[in-house]
C-alpha positions in Angstrom: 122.3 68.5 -6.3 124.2 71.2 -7.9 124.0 72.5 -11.2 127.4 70.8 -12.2 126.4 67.4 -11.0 122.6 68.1 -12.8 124.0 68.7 -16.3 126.2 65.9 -15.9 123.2 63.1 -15.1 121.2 65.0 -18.2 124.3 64.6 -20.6 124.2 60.6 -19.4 120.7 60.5 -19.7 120.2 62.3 -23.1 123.8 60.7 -24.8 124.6 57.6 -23.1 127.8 58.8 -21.8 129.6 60.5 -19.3 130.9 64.6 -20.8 134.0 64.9 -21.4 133.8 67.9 -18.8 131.5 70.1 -17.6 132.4 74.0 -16.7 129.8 76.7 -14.7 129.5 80.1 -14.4 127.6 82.2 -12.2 125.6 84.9 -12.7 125.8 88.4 -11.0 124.5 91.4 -9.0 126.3 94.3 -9.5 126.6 96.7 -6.4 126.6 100.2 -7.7 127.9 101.6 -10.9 124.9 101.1 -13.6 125.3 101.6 -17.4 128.4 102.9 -16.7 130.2 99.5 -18.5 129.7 100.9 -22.2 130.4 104.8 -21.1 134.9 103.5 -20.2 133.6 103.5 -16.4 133.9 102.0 -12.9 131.7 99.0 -11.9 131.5 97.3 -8.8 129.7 93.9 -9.0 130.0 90.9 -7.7 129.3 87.0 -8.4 125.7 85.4 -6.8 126.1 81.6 -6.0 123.1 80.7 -8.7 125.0 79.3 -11.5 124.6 78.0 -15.2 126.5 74.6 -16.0 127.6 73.1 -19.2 128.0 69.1 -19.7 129.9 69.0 -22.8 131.9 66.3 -25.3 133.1 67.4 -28.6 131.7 65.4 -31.9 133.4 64.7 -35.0 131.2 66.8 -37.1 130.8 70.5 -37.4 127.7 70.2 -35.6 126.6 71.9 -32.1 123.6 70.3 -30.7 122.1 71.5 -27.2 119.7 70.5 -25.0 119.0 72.8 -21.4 117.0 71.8 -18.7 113.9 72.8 -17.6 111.9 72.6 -14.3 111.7 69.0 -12.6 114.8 67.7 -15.0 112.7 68.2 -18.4 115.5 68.5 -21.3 114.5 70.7 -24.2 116.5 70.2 -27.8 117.2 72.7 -30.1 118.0 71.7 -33.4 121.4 70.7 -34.3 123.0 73.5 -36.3 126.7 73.1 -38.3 128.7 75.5 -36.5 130.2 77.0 -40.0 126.2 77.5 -40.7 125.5 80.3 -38.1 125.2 83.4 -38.8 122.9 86.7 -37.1 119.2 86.2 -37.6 119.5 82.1 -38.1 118.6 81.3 -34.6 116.1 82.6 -32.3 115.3 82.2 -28.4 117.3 80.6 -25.9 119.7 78.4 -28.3 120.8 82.0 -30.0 123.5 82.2 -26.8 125.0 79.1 -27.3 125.1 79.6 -31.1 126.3 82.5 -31.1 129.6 81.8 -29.0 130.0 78.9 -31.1 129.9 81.4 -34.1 132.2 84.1 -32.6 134.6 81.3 -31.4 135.0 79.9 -35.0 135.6 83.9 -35.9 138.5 83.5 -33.6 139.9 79.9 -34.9 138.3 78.0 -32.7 136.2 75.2 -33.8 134.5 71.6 -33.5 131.4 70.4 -32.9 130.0 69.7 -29.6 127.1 67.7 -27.7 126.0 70.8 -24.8 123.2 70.1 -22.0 122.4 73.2 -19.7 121.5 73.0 -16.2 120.8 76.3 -14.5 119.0 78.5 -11.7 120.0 81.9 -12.4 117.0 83.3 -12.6 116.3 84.8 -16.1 114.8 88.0 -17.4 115.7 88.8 -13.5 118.5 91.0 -13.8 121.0 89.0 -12.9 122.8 88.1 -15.8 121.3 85.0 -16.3 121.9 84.8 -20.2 125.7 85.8 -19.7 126.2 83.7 -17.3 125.0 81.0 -19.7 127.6 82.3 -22.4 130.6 82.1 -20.1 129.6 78.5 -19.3 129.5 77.5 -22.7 132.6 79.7 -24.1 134.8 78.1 -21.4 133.3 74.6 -22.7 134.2 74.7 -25.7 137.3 76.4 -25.3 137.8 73.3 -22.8 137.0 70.8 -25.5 139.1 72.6 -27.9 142.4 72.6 -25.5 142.3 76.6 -25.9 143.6 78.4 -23.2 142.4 82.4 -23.4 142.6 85.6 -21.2 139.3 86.4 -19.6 139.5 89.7 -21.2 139.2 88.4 -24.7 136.7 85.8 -23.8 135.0 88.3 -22.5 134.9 90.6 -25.7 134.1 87.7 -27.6 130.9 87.1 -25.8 129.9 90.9 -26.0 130.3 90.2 -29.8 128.0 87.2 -29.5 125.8 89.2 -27.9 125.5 92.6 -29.9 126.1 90.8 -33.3 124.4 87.3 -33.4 121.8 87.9 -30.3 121.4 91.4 -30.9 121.4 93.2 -27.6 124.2 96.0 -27.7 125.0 94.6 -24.3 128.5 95.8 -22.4 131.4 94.3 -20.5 129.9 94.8 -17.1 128.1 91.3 -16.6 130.6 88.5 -18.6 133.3 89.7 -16.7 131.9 90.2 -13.3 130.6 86.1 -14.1 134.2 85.3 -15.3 136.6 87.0 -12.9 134.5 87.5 -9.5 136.1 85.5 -6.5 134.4 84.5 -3.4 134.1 87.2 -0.5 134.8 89.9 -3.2 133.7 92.8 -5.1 135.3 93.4 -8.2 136.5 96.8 -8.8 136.7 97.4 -12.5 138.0 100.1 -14.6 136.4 99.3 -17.8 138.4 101.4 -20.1 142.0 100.1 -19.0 140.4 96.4 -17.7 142.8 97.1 -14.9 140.3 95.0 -12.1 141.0 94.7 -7.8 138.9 92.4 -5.7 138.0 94.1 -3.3 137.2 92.6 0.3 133.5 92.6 1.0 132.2 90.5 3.9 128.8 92.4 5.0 127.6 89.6 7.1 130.7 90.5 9.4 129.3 93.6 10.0 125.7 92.1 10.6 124.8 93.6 7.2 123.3 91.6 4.5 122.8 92.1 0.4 119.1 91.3 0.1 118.3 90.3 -3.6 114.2 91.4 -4.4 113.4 90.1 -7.8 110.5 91.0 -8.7 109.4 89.2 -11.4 108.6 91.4 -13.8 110.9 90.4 -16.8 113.4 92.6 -18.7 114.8 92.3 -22.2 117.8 93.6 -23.4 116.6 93.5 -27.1 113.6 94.7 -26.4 113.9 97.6 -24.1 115.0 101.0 -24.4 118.7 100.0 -23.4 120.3 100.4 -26.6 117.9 104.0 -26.9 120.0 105.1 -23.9 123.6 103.9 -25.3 123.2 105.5 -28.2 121.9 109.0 -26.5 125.6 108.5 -24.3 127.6 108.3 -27.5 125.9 111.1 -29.4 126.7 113.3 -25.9 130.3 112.2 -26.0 130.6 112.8 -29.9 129.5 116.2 -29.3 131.7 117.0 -26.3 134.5 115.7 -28.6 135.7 112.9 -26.0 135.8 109.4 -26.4 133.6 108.4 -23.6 131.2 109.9 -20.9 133.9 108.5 -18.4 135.7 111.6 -19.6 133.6 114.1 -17.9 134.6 114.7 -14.3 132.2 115.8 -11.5 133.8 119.0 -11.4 133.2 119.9 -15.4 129.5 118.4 -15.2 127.9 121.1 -15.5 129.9 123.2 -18.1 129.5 119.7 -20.6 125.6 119.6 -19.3 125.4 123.3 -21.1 127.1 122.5 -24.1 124.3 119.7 -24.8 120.8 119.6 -26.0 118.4 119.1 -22.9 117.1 115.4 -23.5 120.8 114.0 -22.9 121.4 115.6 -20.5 120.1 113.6 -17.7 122.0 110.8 -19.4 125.5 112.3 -19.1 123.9 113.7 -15.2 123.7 110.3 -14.4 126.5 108.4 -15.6 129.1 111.2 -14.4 127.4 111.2 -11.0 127.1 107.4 -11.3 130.9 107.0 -11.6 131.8 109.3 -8.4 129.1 106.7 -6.5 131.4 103.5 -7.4 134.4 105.6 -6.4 133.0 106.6 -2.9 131.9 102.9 -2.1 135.0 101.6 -2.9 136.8 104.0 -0.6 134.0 103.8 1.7 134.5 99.7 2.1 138.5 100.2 2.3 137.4 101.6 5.3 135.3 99.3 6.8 132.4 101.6 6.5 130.2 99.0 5.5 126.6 101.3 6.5 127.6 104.3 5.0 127.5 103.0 1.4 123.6 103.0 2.2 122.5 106.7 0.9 125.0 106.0 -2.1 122.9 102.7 -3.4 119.9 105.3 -2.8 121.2 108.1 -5.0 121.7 105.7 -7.1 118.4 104.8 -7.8 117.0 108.2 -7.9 119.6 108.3 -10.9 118.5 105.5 -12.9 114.9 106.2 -11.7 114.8 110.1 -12.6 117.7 110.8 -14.9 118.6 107.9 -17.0 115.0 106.8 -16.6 115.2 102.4 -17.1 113.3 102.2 -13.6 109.7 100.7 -13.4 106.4 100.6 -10.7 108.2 97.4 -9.1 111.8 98.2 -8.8 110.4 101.6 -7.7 108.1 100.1 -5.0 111.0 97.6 -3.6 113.4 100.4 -3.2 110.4 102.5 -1.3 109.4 99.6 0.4 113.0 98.2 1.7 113.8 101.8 3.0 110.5 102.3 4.4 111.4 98.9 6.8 114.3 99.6 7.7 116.6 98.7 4.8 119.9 101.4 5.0 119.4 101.6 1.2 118.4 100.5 -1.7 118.6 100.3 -5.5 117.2 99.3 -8.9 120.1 97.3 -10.4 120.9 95.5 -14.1 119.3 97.6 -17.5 116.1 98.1 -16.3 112.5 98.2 -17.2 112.2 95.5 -14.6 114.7 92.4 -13.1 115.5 93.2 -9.4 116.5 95.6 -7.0 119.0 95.2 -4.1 118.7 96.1 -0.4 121.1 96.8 2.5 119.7 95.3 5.1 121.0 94.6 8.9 120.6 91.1 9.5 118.0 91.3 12.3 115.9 92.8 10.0 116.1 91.1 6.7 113.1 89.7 7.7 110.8 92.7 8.2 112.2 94.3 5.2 111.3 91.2 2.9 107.6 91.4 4.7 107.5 95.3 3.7 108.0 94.0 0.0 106.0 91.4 -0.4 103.3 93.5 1.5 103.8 96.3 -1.1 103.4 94.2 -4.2 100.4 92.4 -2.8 98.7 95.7 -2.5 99.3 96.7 -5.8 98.5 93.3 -7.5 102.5 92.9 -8.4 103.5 89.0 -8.8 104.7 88.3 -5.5 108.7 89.0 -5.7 111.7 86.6 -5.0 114.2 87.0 -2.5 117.7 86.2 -1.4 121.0 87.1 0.5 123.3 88.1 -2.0 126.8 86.0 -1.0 129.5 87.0 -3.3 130.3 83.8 -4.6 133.3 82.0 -6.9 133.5 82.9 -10.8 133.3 80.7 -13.8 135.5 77.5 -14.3 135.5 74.0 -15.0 133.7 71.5 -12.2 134.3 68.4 -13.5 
């Protein structure tokens, strides 16, 4: 059963009724082009078929009252909250995501209470956008309910509010709009600064290749790593090299802004200038068909984040190691950090090996054992039902 087709039987169960629609969004691994989203840059992700789905009916009230699912169909409640009631610091765990679209939407105009029930399998504090792809799902719901028909840009901004004003992590663009505007068989080519966005074909299995997902279970926060640490070093380097953004910097004048800065940002600015170049070589590398040459790019990569911007950890360090050690062409750390998962290029008569290298690596170290998938670029959000 699908996540659409799960929240729907909850929302039955829980209110007696069929929803008056249900809507999904998917979450997202993003091939190269980390913590570039917040510095104007160029991403390159695209959408994982794990999804989060969103039964909802409106009420009469100002009310919002959500229930998610857990493991083996158990729903959880939060309590219902009046929508004109929310405000940052007034709800806490899961339900603050929810909320706090409901509370930017109503910024925007858009209210009206609603019954929500959640069904998803993204998995979260994984790296994979699990909590965004949740916020699309229910944005998209409620603008559904409401009969509001918006641009996926500002839906996307709105959620970034929700998520660096009511949740509190001073999150990007990179992951809502990767879950909203990804298409099947795609990358999506982003320039962050204009929005200007091009799918980009990307078919590795055609080229026996796969995308080999490692999570490794050790849980990241946004809100509670140094993520925001490392934004705010990226705009105190632009502020003093008097340019808007990082994304300003070309590879050619790295090193003359490098010299101009004091030391500790400097590996900061190293990595998101050099980070930047990476998405634009992939991109022209896969207009090419060059499918196994963007391997030593998703390597340097991680010796970026890993070295420079410093947001790796002991497991997304030993599944990169591990992966190339196999086999794997190669391989990176991706999301904020501080742990989630790690991607692998892998040919397909290998996957395999690769994923027995991994799991053999944790195991000696004591790690959790990690969790792993083919990465299929998959359809974005929209309504199921």
């Amino acid at each position: 059963m699908n996540q659409a087709a799960r929240a729907a039987e909850a929302f039955e169960r829980l209110h007696g009724r069929s929803p008056a629609g249900v809507w999904s969004a998917p979450g997202r691994v993003n091939l190269i082009g980390e913590h570039t989203d917040y510095n104007d840059g160029f991403v390159l992700p695209f959408a994982i078929p794990h999804r989060t789905a969103v039964a909802a009916s409106p009420r009469d009230d100002d009310t919002i009252k959500v229930s998610t699912l857990h493991d083996r169909g158990r729903a959880e409640t939060a309590d219902p909250v009046r929508i004109s009631d929310l405000a940052p610091g007034t709800i806490s765990g899961w339900p603050a995501y929810p909320s706090g679209v409901a509370w930017v939407l109503r910024q925007q105009g858009i209210s009206g209470g609603a019954d929500l029930v959640i069904a998803g399998d993204v998995p979260a504090g994984a790296g994979l956008s699990s909590s965004h792809s949740l916020e699309c799902a229910t944005a998209l719901a409620l603008l559904g309910l409401a009969g509001s028909t918006q641009s996926t840009s500002d839906i996307a901004k709105w959620i970034q509010q929700a998520e660096n004003d009511f949740v509190g992590a001073p999150t990007g663009l990179l992951d809502q709009t990767a879950s909203l505007n990804c298409t099947e068989a795609h990358v999506l080519f982003l320039d962050v600064r204009s929005g200007e966005a091009e799918q980009v074909p990307f078919d590795a299995s055609r080229h026996g290749l796969e995308v080999l997902v490692i999570d490794t279970r050790a849980s990241h926060s946004h809100t509670e790593s140094g993520y925001g640490a490392r934004r705010r070093g990226c705009e105190q380097a632009a502020e003093i090299l008097g340019i808007p953004a990082l994304r300003d910097v070309s590879l050619d004048e790295l090193d003359g802004s490098l010299a101009k800065l004091p030391e500790e940002l400097r590996p900061l600015v190293k990595h998101v200038v050099t980070e930047n170049d990476r998405v634009l070589q992939t991109v022209a590398l896969l207009k090419q068909d060059k499918y196994a040459e963007i391997g030593p790019l998703l390597s340097a990569s991680h010796a970026s984040l890993r070295d420079d911007y410093r947001v790796s950890c002991d497991e997304l360090d030993v599944a990169a190691e591990a992966a190339e050690a196999a086999g794997a062409l190669g391989a990176r750390m991706i999301g904020g950090g501080f742990g989630g998962s790690a991607i692998a290029l892998v040919r397909g008569d290998a996957r395999a090996e690769v994923e027995a290298a991994v799991t053999e690596a944790f195991a000696k170290r004591s790690f959790t054992a990690p969790r792993m998938f083919t990465g299929v670029p998959s359809a974005g959000a929209g309504q199921d039902r």
